[in-house]
N, C-alpha and C positions, 0 to 999 in steps of 0.2 A: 504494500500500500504506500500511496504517497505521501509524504511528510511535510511538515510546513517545515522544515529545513533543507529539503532537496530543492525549495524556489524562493530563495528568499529573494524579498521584492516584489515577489509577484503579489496581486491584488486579491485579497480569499476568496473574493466574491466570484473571480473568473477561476479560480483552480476550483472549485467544489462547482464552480460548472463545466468545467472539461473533465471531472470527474465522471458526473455524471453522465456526460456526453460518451465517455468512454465506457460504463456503465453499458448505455442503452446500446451500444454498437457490439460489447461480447455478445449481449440477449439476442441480439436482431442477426450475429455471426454465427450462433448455437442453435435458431432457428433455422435461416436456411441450410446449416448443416444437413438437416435432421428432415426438412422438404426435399433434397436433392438425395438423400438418400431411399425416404419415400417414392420419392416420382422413381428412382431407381428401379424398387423394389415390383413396384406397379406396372413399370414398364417391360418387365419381364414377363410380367402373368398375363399381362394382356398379350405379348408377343407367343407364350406358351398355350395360351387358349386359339388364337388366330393360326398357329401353323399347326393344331391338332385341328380343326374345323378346316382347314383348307385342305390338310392332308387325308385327312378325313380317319388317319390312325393315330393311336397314343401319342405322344417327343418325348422323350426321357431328358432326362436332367443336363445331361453332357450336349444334348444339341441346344438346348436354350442359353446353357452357359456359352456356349458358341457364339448363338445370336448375342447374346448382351454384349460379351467383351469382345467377341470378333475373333 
């Protein structure tokens, strides 16, 4: 955490808002983490549903892993 000795000079009122600022920007980086690895997740099943309906036979796991990472 930041100290009121690592900025001396600096103004309180602006560091406890760049705090903050920094604050809300891990939450909103811990978010889309956590969406892109959803959409990941989703984008698989949906590709796993689509090529058993197109093929019109089972995918086993090895070909979806295929499709996702290439």
């Amino acid at each position: 955490m930041i100290t009121s000795n690592d900025y001396r000079g600096v103004n309180p009122r602006r560091m406890a808002w760049l705090e903050n600022q920094n604050r809300a920007l891990l939450k909103q980086n811990a978010g889309l983490k956590r969406f892109a690895v959803l959409t990941f997740i989703f984008g698989c099943l949906v590709t796993f549903i689509f090529m058993s309906v197109v093929t019109m036979e089972p995918v086993w796991i090895d070909q979806v892993a295929t499709a996702c990472v290439g």
